[in-house]
C-alpha positions in Angstrom: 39.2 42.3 -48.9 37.3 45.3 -49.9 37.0 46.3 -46.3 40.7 46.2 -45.7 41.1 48.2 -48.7 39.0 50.8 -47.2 40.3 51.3 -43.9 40.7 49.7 -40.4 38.1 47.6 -39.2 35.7 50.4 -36.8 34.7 49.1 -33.4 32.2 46.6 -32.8 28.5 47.9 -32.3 25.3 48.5 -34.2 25.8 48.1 -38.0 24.3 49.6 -41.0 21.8 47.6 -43.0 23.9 46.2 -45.2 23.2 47.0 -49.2 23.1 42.7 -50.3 20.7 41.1 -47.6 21.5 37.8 -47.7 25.8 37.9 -47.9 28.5 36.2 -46.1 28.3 39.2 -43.2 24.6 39.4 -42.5 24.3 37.0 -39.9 27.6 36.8 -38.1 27.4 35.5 -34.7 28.1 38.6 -32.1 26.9 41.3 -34.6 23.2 42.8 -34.4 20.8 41.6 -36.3 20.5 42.3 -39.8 17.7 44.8 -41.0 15.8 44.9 -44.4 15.3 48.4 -45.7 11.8 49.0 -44.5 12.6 48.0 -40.9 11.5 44.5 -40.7 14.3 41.4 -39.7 15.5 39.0 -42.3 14.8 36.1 -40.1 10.9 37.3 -40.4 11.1 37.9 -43.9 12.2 34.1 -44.4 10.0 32.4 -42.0 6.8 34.5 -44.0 8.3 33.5 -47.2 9.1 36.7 -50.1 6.5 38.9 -51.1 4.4 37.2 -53.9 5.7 38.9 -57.4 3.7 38.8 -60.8 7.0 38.1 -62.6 8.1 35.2 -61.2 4.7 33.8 -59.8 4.9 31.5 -63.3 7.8 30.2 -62.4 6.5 29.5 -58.8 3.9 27.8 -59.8 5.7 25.7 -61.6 8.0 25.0 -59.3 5.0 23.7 -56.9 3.5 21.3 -59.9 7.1 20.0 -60.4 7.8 19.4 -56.7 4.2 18.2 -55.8 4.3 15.5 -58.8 7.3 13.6 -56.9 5.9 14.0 -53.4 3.2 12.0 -55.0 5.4 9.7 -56.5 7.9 9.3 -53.7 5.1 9.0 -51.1 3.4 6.0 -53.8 -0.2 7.9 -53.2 -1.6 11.4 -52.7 -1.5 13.0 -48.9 -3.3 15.7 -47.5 0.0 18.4 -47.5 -1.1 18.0 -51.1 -4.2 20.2 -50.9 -2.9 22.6 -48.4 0.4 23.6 -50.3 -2.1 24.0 -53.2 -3.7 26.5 -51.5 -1.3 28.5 -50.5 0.0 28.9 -53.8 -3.3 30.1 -54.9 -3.3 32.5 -52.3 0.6 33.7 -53.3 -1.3 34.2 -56.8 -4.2 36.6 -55.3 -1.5 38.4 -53.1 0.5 39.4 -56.3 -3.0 40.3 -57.6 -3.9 42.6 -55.0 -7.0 40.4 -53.5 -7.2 38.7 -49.9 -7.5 35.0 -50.2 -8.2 34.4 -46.4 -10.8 32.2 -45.2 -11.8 31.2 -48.7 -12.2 27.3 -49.0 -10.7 25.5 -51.8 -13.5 25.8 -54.3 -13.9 29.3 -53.6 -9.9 30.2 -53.5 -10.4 28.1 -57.8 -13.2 30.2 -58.2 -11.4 33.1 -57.1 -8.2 33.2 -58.8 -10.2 31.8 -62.3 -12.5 34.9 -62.0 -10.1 37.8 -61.1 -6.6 36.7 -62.4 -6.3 37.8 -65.6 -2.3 37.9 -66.7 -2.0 35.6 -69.8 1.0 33.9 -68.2 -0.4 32.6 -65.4 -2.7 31.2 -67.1 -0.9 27.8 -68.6 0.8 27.4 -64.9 -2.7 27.6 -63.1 -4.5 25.1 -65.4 -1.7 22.4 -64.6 -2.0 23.1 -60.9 -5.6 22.9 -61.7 -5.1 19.0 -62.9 -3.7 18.4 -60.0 -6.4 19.9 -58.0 -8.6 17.7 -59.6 -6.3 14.7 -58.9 -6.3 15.5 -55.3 -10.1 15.5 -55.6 -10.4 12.0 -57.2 -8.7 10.4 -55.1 -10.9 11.9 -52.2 -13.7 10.7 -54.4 -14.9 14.1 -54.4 -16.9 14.1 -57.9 -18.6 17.0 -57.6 -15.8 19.8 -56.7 -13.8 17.6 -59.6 -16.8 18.6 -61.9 -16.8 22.4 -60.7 -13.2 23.2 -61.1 -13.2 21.7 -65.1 -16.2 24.1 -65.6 -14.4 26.6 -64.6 -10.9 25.8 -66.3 -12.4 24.4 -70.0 -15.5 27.3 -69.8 -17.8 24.9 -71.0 -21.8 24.9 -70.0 -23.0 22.9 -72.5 -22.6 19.1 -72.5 -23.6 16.8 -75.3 -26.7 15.0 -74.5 -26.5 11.2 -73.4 -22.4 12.2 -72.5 -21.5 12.1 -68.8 -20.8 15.6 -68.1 -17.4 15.0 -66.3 -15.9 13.0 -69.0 -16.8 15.9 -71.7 -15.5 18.8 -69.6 -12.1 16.8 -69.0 -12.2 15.7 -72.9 -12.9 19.8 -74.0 -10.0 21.1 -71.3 -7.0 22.4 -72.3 -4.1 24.3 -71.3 -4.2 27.6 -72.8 -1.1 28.3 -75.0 1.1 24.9 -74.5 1.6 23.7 -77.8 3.6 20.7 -77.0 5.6 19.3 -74.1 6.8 21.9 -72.0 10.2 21.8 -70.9 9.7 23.0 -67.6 7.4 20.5 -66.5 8.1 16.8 -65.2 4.9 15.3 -66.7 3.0 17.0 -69.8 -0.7 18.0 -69.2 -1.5 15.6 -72.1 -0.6 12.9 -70.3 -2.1 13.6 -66.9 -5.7 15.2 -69.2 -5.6 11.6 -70.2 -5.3 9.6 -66.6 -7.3 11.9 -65.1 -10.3 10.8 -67.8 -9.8 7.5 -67.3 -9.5 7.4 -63.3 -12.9 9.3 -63.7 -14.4 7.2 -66.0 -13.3 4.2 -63.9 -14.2 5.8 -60.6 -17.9 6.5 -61.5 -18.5 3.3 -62.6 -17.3 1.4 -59.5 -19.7 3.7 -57.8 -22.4 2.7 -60.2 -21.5 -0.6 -59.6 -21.9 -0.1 -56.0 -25.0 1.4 -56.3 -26.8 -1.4 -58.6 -26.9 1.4 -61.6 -25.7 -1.1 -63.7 -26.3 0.2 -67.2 -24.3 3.0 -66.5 -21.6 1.4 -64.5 -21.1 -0.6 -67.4 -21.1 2.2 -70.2 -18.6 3.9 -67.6 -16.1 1.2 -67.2 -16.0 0.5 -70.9 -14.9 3.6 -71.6 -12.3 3.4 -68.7 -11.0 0.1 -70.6 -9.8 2.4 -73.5 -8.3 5.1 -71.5 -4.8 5.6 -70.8 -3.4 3.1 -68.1 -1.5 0.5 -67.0 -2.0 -3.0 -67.3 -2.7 -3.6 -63.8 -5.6 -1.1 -64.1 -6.9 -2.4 -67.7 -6.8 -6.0 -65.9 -8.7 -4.4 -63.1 -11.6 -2.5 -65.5 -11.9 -5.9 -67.5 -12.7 -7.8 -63.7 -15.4 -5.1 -62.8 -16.9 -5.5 -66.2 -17.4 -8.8 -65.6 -19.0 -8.6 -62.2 -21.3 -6.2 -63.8 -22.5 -8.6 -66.7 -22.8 -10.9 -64.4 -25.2 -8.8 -62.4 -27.4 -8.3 -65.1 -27.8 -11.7 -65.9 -24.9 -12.1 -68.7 -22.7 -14.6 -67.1 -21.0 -16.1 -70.9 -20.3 -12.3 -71.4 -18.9 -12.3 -68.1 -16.7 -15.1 -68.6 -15.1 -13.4 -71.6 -14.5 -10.6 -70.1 -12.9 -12.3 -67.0 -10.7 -14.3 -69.5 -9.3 -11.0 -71.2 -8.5 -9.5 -67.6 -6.2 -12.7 -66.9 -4.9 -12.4 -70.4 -3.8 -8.9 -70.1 -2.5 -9.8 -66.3 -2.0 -13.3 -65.3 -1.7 -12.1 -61.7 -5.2 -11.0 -61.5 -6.1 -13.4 -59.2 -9.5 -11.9 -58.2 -10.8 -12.8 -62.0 -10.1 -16.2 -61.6 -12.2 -16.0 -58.1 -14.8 -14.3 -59.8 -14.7 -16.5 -62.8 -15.2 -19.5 -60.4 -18.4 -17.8 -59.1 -19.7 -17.5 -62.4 -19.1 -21.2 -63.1 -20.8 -22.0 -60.1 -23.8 -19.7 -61.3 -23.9 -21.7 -64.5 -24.0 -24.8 -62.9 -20.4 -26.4 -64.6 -18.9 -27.7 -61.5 -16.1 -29.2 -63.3 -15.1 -25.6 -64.3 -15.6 -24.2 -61.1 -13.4 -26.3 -59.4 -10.7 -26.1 -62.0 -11.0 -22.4 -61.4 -10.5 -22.5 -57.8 -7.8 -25.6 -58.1 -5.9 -22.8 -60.4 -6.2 -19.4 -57.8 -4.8 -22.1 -54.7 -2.1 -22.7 -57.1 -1.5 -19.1 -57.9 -1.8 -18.4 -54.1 0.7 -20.8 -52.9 3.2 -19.7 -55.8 5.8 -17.5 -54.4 4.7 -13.6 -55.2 6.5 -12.6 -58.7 7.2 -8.8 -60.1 3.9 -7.1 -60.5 3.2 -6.3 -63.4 5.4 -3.2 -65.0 3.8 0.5 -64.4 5.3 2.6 -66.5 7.7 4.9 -64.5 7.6 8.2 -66.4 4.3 8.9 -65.3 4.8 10.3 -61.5 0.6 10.6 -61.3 -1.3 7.3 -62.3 -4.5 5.7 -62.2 -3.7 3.3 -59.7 -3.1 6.5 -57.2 -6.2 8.1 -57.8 -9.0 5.2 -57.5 -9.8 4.2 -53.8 -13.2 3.0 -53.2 -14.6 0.0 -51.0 -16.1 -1.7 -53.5 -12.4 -2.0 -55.3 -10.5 -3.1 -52.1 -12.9 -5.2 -51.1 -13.1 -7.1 -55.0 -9.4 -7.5 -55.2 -8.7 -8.1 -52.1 -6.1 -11.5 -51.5 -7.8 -14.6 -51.1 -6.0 -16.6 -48.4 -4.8 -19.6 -49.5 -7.2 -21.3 -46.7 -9.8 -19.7 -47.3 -9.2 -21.0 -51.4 -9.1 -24.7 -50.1 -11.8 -24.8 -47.7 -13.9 -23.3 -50.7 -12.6 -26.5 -52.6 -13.4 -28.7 -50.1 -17.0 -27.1 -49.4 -17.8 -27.3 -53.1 -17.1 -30.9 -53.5 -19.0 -32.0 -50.5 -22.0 -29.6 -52.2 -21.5 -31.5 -55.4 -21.6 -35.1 -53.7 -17.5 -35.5 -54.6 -17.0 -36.6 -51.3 -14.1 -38.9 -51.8 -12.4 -35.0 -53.1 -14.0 -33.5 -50.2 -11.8 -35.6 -47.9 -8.9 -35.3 -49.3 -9.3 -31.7 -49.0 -10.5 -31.3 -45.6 -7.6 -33.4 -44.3 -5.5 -30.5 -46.2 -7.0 -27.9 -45.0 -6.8 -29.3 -41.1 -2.9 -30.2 -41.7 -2.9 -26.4 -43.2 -4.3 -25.1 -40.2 -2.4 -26.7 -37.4 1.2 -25.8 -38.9 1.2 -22.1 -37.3 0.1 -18.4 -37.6 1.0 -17.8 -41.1 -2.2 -20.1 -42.2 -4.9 -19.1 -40.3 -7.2 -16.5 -41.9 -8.4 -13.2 -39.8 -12.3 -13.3 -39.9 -14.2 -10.9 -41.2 -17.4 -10.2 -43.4 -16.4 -11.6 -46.6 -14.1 -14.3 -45.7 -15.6 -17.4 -46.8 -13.9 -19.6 -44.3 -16.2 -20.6 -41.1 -15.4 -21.0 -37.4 -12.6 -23.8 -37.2 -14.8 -26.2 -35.5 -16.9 -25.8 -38.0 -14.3 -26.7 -40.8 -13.7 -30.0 -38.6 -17.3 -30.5 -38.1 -17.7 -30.5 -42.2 -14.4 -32.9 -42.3 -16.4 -35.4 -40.1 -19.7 -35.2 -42.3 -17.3 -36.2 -45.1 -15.4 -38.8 -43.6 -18.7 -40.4 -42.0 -20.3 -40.0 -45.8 -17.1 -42.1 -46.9 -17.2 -44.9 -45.1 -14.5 -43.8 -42.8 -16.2 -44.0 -39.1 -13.5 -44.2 -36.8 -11.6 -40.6 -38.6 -15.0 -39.0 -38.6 -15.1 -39.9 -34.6 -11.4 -39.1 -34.3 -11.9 -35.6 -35.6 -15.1 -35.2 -33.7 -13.0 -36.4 -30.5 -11.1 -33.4 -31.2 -14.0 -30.6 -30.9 -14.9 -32.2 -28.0 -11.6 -31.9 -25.9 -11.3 -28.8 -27.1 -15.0 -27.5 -25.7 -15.0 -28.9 -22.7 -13.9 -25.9 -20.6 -15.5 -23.4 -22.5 -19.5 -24.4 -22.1 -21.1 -23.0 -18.6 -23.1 -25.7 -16.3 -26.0 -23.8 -17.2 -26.4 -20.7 -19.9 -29.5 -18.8 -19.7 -30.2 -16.5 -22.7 -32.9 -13.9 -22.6 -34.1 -12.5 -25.5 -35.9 -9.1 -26.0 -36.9 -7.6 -29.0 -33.9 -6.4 -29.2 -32.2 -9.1 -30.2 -31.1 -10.5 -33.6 -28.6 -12.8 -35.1 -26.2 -13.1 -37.9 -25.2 -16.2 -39.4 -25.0 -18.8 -37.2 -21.1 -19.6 -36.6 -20.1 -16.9 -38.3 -17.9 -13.9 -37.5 -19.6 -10.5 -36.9 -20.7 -8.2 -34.6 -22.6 -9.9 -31.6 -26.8 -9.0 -32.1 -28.0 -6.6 -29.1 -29.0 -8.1 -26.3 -26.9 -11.2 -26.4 -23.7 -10.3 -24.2 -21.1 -11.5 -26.6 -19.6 -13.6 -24.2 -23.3 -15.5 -23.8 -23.0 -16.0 -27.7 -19.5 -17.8 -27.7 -20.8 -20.8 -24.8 -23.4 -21.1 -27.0 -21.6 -21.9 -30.4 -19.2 -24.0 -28.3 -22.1 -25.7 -27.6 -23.9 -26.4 -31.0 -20.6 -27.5 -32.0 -19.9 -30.4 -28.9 -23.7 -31.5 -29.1 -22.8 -31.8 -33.4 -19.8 -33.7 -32.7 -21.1 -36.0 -30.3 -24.3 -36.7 -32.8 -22.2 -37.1 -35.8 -20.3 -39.9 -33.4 -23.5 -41.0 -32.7 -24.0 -41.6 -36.1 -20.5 -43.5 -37.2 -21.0 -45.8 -34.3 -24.4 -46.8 -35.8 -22.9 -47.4 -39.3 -20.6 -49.4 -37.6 -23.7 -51.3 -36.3 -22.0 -50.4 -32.1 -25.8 -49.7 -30.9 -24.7 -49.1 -27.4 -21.6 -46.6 -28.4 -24.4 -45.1 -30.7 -26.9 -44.7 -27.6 -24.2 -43.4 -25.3 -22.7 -40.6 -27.8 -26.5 -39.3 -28.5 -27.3 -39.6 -25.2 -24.2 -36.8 -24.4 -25.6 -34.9 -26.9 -28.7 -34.5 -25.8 -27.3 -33.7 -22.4 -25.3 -31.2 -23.5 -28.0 -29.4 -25.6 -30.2 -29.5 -21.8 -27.3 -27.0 -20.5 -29.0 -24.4 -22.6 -32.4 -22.0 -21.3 -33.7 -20.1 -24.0 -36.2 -17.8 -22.6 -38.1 -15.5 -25.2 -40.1 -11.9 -24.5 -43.1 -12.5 -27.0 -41.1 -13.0 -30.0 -40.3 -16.5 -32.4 -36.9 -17.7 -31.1 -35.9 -19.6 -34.2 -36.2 -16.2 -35.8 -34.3 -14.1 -32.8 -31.5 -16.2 -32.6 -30.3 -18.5 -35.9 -28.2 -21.0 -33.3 -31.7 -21.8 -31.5 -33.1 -23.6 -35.0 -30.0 -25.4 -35.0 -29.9 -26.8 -31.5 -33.6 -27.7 -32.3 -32.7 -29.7 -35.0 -29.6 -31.4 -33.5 -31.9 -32.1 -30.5 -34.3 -33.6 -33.7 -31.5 -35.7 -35.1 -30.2 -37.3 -31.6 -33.5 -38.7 -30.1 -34.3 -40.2 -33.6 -30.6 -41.7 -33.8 -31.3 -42.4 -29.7 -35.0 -44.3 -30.7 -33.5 -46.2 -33.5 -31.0 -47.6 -32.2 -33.2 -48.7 -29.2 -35.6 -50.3 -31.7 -32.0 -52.2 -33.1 -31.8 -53.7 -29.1 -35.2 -55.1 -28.9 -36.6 -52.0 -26.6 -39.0 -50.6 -28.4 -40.9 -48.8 -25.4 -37.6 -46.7 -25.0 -38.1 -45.9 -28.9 -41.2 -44.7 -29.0 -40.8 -42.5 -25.9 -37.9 -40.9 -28.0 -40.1 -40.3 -30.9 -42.5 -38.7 -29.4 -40.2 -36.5 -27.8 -38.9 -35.9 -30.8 -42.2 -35.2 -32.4 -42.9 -32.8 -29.6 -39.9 -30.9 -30.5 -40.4 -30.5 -34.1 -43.8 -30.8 -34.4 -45.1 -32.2 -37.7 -41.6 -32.9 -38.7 -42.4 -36.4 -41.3 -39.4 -38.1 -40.0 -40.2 -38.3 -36.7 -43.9 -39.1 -37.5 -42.8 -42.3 -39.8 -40.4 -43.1 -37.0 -43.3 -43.1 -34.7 -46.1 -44.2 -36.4 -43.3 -47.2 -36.8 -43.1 -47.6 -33.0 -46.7 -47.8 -32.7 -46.8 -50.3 -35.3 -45.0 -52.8 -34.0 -46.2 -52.0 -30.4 -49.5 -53.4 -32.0 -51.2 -49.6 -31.3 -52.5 -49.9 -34.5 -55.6 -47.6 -34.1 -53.3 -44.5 -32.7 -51.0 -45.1 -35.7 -53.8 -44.8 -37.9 -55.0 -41.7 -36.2 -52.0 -40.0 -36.5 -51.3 -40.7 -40.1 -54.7 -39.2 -40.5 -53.6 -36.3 -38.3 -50.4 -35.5 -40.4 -52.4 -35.5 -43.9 -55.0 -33.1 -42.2 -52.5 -30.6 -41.1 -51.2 -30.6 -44.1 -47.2 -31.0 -43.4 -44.7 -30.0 -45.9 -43.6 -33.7 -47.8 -40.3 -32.3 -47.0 -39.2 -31.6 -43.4 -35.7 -30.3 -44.3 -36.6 -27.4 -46.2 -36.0 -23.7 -44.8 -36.6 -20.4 -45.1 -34.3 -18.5 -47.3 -31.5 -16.8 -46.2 -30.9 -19.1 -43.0 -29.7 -22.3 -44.1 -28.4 -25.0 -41.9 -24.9 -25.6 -41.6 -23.2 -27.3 -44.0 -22.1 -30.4 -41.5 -25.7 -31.0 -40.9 -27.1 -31.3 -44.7 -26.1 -34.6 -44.6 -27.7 -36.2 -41.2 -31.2 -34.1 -42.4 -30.7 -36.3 -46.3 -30.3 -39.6 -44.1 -32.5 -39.3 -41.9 -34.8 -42.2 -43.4 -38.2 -42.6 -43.6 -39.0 -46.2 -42.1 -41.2 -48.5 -43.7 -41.4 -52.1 -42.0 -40.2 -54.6 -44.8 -42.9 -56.9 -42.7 -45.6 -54.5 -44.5 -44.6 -54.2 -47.6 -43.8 -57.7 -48.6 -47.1 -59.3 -48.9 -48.1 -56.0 -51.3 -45.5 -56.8 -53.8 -47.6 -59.1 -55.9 -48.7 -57.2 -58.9 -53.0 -56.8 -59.8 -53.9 -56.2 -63.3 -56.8 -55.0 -62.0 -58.3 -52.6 -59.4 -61.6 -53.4 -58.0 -64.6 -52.3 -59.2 -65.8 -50.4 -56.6 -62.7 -47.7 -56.5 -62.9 -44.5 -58.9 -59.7 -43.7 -60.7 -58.5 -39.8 -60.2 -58.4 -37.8 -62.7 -54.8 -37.3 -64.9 -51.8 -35.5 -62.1 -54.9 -35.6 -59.2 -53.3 -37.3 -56.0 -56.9 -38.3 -54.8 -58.2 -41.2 -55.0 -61.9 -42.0 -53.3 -62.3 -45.4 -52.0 -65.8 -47.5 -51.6 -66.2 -46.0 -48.2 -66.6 -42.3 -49.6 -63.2 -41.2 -48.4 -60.9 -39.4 -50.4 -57.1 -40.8 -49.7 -54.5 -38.7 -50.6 -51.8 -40.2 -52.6 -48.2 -39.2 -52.8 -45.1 -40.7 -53.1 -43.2 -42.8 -52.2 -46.5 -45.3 -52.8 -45.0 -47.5 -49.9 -45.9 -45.2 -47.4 -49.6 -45.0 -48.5 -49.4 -49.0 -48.4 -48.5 -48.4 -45.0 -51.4 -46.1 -44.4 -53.9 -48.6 -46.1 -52.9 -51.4 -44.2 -53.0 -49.3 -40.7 -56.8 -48.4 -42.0 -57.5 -52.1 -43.4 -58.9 -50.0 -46.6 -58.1 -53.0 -49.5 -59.8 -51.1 -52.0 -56.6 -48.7 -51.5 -54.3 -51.3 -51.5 -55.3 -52.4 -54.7 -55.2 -49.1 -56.1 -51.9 -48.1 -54.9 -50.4 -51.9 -56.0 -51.7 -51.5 -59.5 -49.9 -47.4 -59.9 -47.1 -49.0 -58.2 -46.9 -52.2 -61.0 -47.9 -49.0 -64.0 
């Protein structure tokens, strides 16, 4: 209208700059482009952003807290456009003082601005971009440049002694002239001072929970529990509390403190987890299966609401505390790996009929689909599946229940078959090591993975055919029992272990176990011949059983048995002699530490039984009220007893298989002896 006014409309061509950059004419398509006074384009003005101004920098700054607290809120977590749009803000804020800012790094670009910008009202705008600085920093678990920056913004250097120096600087920081809650700003300082202490607080002590600083992880997480957050968090503090009491030996405090995080959430399901450990710690069974009976519960509930987070606070704890020790303590159980836990208890704790019951649920679990089967990793407590069926069959078999535990055996078997070589030949170098035997991990160096996968496949066939070995026995089928050991013997002769100057057992963990089941089979094998009548068969079996576990006492009793009733009475004796002089462990079972046997052969290793011939014993059972005269008594707890011959004679129990030995050396003296501790 106003040009109309004016005049007619001049020709088309270039056009004076025009006095309102920005208006409705300025970028008309046709026209040239539009010019700022000192020469430059607006379309390069824009793209560079307006020249930073000392007036309205407070206001920009602002402006960037406001929009930066709901990108974090919006996003549900800090990002990394976080940091970088704080920095150029703070470079906007040296511009406008007249500094460069270029190739300064973050800490230097704080150190910078704090040092040379000296307007009062920048002041209050900086120190809340500052919070967030430091919130971007905790989440990185950057400790350190978190500690710098709140030097710098409270101007403290001197902490109180005993005080952890972060938590004082954040306690003495303030923002200079805000009196109360600013209008201008979406969340108040006060607020975020507060969750910032308490996501610090919380932060170091997971670290010094992670690092076994456990006097100061626990003074740290204390003082997180009375900080400013949500109940989810307070749940969370309450849980790591109690796995640090438990740490240092305090497992009632523990307890209480795990009860108080369920209280305050009842959807804290990794205090109930950890509550079951500690149970377990104390010994109470009872409770530690009522603990674990509760989290499967939980588990198989259908999720509800999590528990309410306040929404006025755009910046929160639960956004700023990321560390592997906290994902990996409150990480979801599965609900399989909850039962099989269940399961594996009760078998531990002799419940077998329980252990059944839950095995058979766990299978059932397993075979419906996808949505039950648990991704293996580290800390998942749920073994290789044939494993799990292997431990269903030890149960079962421990039950009474022969023809499920073969059954379920059966099962591992056809499912084998096609995955064990003719022949697997397994070099080991020094080089070589092993996890867990069965378990997920990385494959040890110098095993081809491949290589490591035949040979669990075969551990678990050659365990499934002895554990059918063993349920045909119970059922008193000697020749079944004969043909499934046999099978599992051959199966074990498909391996070659060949090591470079280096213990295999130690090498490679499966080796100990195939060394054992090899054990188990020939004695099950030799018994069963002894059951037929063909007891030269037997006592070749126990004395290849002897040769490959040298000194074990099972297969010595088995043997010296054989030779017994072979009427070899002189060898038995020498070899009785033989096993006191090396000086055998009385218990053949026990292992090192840290490399237990599987849980699906603890029970074959408790049954194997000692034999003593009831022949031997029955003529001994006649109590004397007196030893001879010619016998010296040992002294009070000596196990030595010296006979009229001059030897000493070891005693231990059970007496019957000293009997045995006295009778094999015709030493009556010792038979007396032994009869009258036996009658005491």
């Amino acid at each position: 209208r106003e040009i109309q006014r004016e005049g007619p409309v001049p020709e088309p061509g270039p056009r004076a700059p025009s006095p309102a950059p920005g208006g409705a004419g300025d970028c008309e398509p046709g026209l040239g482009q539009p010019r700022l006074p000192g020469g430059g384009s607006c379309k390069g003005a824009l793209e560079k952003g307006l020249p930073a101004a000392l007036p309205s920098l407070s206001l920009e700054l602002t402006v960037l807290y406001n929009s930066l607290l709901f990108a974090v809120s919006e996003s549900d977590g800090l990002v990394e456009g976080e940091g970088e749009r704080i920095n150029h803000g703070l470079i906007r804020v040296l511009e406008a003082c007249g500094v460069s800012g270029q190739d300064l790094s973050t800490e230097e670009l704080w150190q910078k601005v704090l040092q040379d910008v000296t307007p009062e009202e920048l002041c209050a705008p900086l120190h809340r971009l500052g919070a967030l600085q430091g919130a971007v920093w905790l989440a990185a678990n950057c400790l350190g440049s978190v500690t710098g920056l709140f030097r710098l913004l409270s101007d403290t250097k001197v902490t109180p002694h005993g005080e952890n120096e972060l938590l004082a600087l954040l306690k003495a920081w303030s923002v200079p002239g805000e009196g109360g809650a600013s209008p201008l700003v979406v969340q108040s300082t006060k607020d975020l001072k507060e969750i910032l202490w308490t996501s610090a607080a919380f932060l170091q002590g997971l670290q010094g929970l992670e690092a076994g600083n456990l006097p100061a992880a626990l003074s740290l997480l204390q003082a997180a529990a009375s900080g400013f957050c949500s109940k989810r968090v307070l749940a969370q503090i309450y849980t790591c509390i109690g796995c640090c009491t438990q740490q240092m030996g305090k497992p009632q405090t523990a307890l209480q403190h795990l009860k108080r995080a369920l209280q305050v959430d009842f959807q804290c399901l990794s205090a109930l987890s950890q509550a079951a450990l500690v149970y377990r710690q104390l010994g109470e069974t009872d409770a530690e299966l009522e603990a674990l009976a509760l989290l499967y519960k939980a588990l198989e509930t259908p999720a509800q609401e999590a528990v309410s987070i306040d929404p006025c606070f755009l910046i929160r704890t639960e956004l700023l505390v990321h560390t592997p020790a906290l994902a990996s303590l409150f990480s979801r159980s599965h609900p399989s790996e909850v039962k099989y836990l269940l399961a594996q208890r009760c078998l531990q704790a002799g419940r077998v009929g329980e252990a059944v019951e839950h095995y058979l649920d766990l299978l059932a679990l397993l075979q419906e689909g996808p949505q039950h089967q648990v991704p293996l990793h580290g800390r998942s407590a749920l073994p290789r599946i044939p494993e799990v069926f292997l431990e269903a069959a030890s149960a079962l078999e421990q039950l009474g229940r022969y023809q499920d535990a073969i059954a379920v055996c059966e099962e591992i078997i056809s499912r084998t078959g096609d995955l064990i070589p003719e022949t697997l030949r397994i070099e080991l170098d020094s080089g070589a090591g092993g996890e867990a035997p069965g378990r997920a991990g990385s494959p040890s160096p110098g095993i081809p993975p491949q290589q490591r996968e035949s040979l669990r496949c075969i551990v678990w066939r050659a365990a499934a055919y002895l554990h059918q070995g063993r349920a045909w026995t119970r059922l008193a089928e000697s020749k079944e029992a004969i043909t499934r050991f046999t099978r599992c013997l051959n199966v074990l002769l498909r391996v070659q272990l060949v090591s470079a100057g280096m213990e295999m057992a130690e090498a490679l963990p499966e080796a100990k176990v195939l060394q054992k089941i090899r054990l188990l089979a020939l004695l099950g094998r030799g018994s069963q011949f002894q059951e037929l009548g063909r007891d030269k068969e037997a006592l070749m079996n126990f004395q290849h059983s002897l040769q490959v576990c040298p000194g074990d006492p099972a297969a010595t009793s088995h043997l010296l048995r054989a030779l017994w009733k072979l009427n070899r009475r002189q060898e038995a004796a020498a070899l009785w002699q033989k096993r006191h002089a090396d000086a055998a462990p009385a218990d053949g079972q026990q292992e090192a530490p840290g490399r237990p046997y599987p849980l699906y052969l603890v029970s074959c290793l408790k049954q194997v039984n000692l034999p003593h011939d009831e022949a031997l014993r029955r003529p001994c059972l006649t109590p004397h009220s007196h030893a001879p005269a010619n016998i010296s008594f040992p002294a009070e707890g000596s196990r030595t007893a010296f006979c009229s011959d001059g030897f000493p004679r070891t005693l231990t129990c059970p007496w019957a298989e000293e009997l045995f030995l006295a009778k094999a050396l015709k030493h009556k003296e010792a038979i007396f002896f032994l009869i009258k501790k036996t009658w005491e």
